[in-house]
GUKOL-902016 format. One record per residue: residue number from 1; residue in one letter; x, y, z of N, C-alpha, C in turn. Coordinates in pm, whole numbers, plus 32768, in hexadecimal, padded with zeros to 4 digits. Layout:
<k->NUM | r->A | n_xx->X | n_yy->Y | n_zz->Z | ca_xx->X | ca_yy->Y | ca_zz->Z | c_xx->X | c_yy->Y | c_zz->Z>
...
//
This chain:
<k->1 | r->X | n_xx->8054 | n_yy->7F8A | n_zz->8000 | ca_xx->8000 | ca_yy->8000 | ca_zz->8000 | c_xx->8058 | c_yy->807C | c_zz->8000>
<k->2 | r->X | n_xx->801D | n_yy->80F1 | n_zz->7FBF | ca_xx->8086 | ca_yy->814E | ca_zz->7FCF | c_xx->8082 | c_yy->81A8 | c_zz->8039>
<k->3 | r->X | n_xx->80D6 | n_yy->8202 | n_zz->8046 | ca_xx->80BF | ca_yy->8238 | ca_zz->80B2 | c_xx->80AC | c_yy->82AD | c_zz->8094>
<k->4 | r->X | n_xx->8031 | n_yy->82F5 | n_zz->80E4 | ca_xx->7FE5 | ca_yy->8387 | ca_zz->80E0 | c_xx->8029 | c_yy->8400 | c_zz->8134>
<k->5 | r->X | n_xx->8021 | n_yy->8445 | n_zz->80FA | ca_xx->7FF6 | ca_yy->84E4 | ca_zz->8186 | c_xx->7FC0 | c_yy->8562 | c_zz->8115>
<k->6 | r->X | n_xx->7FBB | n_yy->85A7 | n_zz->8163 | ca_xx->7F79 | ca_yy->8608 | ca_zz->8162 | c_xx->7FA7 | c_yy->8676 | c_zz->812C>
<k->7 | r->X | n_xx->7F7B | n_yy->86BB | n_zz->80CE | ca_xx->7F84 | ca_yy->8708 | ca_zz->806B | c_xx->7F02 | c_yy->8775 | c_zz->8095>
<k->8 | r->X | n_xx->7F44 | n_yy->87FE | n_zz->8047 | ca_xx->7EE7 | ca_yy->886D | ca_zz->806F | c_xx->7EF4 | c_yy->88C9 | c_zz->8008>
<k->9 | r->X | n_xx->7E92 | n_yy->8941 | n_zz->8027 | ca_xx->7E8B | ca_yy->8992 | ca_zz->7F9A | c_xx->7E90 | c_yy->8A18 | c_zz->8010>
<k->10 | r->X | n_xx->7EBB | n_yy->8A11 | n_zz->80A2 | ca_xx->7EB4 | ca_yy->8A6D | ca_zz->80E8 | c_xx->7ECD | c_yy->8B17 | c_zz->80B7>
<k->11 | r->X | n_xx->7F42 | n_yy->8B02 | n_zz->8094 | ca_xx->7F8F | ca_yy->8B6D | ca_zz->8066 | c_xx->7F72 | c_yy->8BB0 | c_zz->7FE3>
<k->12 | r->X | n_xx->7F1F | n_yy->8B5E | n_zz->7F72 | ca_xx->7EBE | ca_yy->8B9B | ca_zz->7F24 | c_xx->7E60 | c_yy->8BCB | c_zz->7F1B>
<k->13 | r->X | n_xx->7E01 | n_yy->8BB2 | n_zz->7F7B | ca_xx->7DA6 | ca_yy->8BB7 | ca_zz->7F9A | c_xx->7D90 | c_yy->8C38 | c_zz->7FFD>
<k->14 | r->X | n_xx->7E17 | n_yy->8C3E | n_zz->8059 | ca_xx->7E22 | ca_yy->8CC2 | ca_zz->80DB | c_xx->7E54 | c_yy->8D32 | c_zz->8029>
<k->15 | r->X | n_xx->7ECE | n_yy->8D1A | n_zz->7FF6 | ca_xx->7EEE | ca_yy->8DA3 | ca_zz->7FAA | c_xx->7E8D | c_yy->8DCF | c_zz->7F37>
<k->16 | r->X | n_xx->7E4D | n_yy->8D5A | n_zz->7F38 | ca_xx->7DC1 | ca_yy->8DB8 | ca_zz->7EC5 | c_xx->7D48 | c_yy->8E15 | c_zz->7F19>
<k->17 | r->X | n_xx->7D7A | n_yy->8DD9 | n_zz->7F8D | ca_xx->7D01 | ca_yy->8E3C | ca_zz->7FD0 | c_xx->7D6B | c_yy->8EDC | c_zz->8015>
<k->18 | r->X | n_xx->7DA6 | n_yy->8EC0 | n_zz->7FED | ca_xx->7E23 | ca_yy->8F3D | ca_zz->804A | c_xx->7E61 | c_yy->8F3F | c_zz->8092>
<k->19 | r->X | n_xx->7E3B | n_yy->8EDD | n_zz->80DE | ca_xx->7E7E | ca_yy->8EB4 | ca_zz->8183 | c_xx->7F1F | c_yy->8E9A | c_zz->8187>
<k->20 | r->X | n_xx->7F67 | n_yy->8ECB | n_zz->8202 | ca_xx->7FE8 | ca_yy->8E74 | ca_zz->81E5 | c_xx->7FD3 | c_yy->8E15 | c_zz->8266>
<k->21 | r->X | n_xx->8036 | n_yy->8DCC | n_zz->829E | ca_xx->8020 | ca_yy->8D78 | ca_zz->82CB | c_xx->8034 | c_yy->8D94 | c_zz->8377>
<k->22 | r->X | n_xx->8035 | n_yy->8E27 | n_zz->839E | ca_xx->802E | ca_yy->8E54 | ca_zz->840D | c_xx->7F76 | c_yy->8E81 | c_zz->83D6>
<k->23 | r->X | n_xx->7F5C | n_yy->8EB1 | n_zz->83B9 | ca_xx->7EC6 | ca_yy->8EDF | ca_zz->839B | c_xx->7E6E | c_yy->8E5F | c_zz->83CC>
<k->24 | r->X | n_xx->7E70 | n_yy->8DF7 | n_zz->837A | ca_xx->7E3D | ca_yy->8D55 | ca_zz->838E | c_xx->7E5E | c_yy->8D15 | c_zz->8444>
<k->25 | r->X | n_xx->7EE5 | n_yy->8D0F | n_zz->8442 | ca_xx->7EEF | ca_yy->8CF8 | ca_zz->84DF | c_xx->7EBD | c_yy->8D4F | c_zz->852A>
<k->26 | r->X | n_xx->7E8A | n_yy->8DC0 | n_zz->853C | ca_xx->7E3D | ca_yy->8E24 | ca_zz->85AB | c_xx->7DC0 | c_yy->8DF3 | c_zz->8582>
<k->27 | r->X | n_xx->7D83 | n_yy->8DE6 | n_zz->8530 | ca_xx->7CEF | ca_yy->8DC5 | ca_zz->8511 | c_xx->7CDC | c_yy->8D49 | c_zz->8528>
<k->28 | r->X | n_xx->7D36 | n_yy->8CDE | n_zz->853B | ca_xx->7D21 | ca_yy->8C63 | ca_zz->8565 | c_xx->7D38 | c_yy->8C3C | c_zz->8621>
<k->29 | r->X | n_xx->7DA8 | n_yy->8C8A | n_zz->8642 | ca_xx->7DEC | ca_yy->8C86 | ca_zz->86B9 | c_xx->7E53 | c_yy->8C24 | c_zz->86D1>
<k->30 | r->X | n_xx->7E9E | n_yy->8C34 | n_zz->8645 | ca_xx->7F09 | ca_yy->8BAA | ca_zz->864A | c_xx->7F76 | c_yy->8C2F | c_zz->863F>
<k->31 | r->X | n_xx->8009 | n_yy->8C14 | n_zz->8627 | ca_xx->8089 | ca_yy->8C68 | ca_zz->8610 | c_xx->8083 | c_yy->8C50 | c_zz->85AD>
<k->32 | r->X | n_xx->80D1 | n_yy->8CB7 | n_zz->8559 | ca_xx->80FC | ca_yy->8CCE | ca_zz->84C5 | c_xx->814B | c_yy->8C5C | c_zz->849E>
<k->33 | r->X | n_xx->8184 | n_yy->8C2C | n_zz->8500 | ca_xx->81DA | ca_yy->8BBF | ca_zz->8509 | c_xx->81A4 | c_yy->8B2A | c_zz->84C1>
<k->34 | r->X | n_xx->813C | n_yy->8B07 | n_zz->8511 | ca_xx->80CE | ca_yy->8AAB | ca_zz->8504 | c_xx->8086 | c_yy->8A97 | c_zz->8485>
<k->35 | r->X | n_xx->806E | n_yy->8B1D | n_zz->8452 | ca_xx->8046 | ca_yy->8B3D | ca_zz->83A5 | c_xx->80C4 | c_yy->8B16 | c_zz->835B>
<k->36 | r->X | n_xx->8146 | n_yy->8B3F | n_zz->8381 | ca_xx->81D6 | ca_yy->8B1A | ca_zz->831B | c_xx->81C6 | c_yy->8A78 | c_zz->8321>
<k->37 | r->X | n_xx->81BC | n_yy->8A47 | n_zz->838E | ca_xx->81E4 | ca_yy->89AE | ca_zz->8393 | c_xx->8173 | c_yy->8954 | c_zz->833F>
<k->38 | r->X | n_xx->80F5 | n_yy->8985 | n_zz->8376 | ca_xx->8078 | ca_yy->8938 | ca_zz->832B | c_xx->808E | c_yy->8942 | c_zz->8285>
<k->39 | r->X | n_xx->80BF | n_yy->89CF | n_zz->824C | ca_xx->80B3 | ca_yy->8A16 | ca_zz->81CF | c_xx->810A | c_yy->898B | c_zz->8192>
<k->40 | r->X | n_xx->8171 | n_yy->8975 | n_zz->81C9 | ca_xx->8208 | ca_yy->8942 | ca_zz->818A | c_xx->8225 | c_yy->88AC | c_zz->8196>
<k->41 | r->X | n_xx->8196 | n_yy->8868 | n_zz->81F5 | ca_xx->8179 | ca_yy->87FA | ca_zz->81F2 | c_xx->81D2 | c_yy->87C1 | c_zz->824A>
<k->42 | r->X | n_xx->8213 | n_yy->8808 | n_zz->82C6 | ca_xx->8241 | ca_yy->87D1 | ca_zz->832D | c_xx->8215 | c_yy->87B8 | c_zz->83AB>
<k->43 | r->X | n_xx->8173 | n_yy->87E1 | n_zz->83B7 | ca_xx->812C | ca_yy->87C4 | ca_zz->841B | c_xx->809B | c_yy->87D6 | c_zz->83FD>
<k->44 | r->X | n_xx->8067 | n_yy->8721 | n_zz->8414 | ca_xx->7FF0 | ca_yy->8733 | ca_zz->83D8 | c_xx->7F6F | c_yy->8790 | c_zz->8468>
<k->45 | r->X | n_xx->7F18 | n_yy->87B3 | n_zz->8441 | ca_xx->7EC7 | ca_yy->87F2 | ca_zz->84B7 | c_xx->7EA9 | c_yy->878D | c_zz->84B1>
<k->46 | r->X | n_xx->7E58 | n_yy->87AE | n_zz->8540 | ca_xx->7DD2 | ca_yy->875D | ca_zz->85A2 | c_xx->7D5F | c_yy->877A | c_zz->8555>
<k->47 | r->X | n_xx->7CE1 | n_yy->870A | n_zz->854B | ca_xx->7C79 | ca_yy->8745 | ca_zz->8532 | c_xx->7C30 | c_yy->87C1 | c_zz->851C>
<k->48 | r->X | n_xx->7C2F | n_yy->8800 | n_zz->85C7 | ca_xx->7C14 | ca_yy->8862 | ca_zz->85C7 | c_xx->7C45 | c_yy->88DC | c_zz->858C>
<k->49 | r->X | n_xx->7CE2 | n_yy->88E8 | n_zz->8589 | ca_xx->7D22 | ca_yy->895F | ca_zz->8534 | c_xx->7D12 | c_yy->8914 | c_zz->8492>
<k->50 | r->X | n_xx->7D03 | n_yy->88BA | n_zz->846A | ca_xx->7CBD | ca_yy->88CD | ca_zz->83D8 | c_xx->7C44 | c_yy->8901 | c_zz->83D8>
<k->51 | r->X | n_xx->7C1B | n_yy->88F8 | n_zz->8411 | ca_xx->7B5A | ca_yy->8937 | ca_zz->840C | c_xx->7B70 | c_yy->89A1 | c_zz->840B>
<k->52 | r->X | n_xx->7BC4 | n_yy->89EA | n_zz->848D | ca_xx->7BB3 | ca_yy->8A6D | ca_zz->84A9 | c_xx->7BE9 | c_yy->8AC6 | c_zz->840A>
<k->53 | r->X | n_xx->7C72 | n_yy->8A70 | n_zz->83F7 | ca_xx->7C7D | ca_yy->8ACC | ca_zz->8374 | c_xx->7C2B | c_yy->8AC5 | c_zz->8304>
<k->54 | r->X | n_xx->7BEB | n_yy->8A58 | n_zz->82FA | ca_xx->7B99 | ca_yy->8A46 | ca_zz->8267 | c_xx->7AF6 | c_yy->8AAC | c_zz->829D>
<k->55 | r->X | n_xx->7AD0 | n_yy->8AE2 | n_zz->8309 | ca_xx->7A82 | ca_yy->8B39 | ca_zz->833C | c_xx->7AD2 | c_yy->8BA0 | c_zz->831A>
<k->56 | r->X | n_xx->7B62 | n_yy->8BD9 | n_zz->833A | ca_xx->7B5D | ca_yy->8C52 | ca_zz->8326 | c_xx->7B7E | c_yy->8C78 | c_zz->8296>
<k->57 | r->X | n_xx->7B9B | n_yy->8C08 | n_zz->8280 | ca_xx->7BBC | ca_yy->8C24 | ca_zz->81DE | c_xx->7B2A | c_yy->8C05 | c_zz->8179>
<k->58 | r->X | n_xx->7ADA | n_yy->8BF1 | n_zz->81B8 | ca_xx->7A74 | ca_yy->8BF3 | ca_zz->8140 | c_xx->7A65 | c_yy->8BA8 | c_zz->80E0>
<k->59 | r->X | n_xx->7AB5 | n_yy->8B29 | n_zz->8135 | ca_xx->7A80 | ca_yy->8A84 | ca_zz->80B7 | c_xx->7A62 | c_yy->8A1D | c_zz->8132>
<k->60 | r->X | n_xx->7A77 | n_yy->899B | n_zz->8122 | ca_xx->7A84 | ca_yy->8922 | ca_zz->8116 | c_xx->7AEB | c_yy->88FA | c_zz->8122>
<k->61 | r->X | n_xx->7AD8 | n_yy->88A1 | n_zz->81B6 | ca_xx->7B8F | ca_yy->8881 | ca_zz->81C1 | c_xx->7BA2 | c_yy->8810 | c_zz->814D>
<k->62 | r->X | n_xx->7B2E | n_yy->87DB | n_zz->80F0 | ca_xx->7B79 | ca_yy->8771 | ca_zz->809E | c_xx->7B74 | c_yy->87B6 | c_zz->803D>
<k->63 | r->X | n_xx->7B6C | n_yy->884E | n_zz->8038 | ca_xx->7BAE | ca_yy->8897 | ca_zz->7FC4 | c_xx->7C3D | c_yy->88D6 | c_zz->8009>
<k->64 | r->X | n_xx->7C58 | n_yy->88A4 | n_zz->8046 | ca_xx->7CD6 | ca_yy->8902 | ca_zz->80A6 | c_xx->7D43 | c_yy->88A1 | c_zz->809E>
<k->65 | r->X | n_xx->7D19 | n_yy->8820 | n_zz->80C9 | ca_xx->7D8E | ca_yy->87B9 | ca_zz->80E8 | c_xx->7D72 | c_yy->871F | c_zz->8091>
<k->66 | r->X | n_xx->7DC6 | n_yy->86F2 | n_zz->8087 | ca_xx->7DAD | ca_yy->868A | ca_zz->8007 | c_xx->7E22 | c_yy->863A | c_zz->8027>
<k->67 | r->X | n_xx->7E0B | n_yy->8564 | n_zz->8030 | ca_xx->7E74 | ca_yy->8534 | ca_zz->8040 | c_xx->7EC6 | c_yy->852D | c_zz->7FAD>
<k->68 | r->X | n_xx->7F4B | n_yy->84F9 | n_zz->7FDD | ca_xx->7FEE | ca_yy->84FE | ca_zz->7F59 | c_xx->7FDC | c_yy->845D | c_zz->7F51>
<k->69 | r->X | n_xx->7FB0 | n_yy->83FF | n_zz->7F24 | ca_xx->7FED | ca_yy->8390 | ca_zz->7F17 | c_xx->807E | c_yy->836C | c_zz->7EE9>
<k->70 | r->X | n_xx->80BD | n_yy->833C | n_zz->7F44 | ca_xx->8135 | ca_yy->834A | ca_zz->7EF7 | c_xx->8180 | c_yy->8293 | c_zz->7F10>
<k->71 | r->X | n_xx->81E0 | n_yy->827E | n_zz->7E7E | ca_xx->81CA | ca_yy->81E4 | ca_zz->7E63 | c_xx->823E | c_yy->81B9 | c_zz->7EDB>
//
């Protein structure tokens, strides 16, 4: 079987709307930090901080995050 993770459109999705990634972390209540790592696919969120961002961002977290199959 191959093995998955998690893929995102975070960072497309925040700069089409204007935001940088201190803007997104105050509106969520995570650190700017937390947005770099999730963005860059070095830390997947919790449930809840996917929701919260796909709420403040104005989609669908399964328009937000998407698994990588990889062989």
């Amino acid at each position: 079987m191959a093995e998955r993770r998690l893929g995102n459109r975070l960072k497309e999705i925040r700069t089409a709307q204007g935001l940088t990634q201190t803007d997104l972390a105050a509106r969520v209540g995570v650190s700017r930090k937390t947005i770099n790592t999730v963005e860059n696919l070095v830390f997947v969120p919790s449930t809840i901080l996917a929701l919260a961002l796909a709420k403040t961002l104005g989609t669908t977290v399964e328009a937000l995050f998407y698994l990588i199959a990889e062989d």
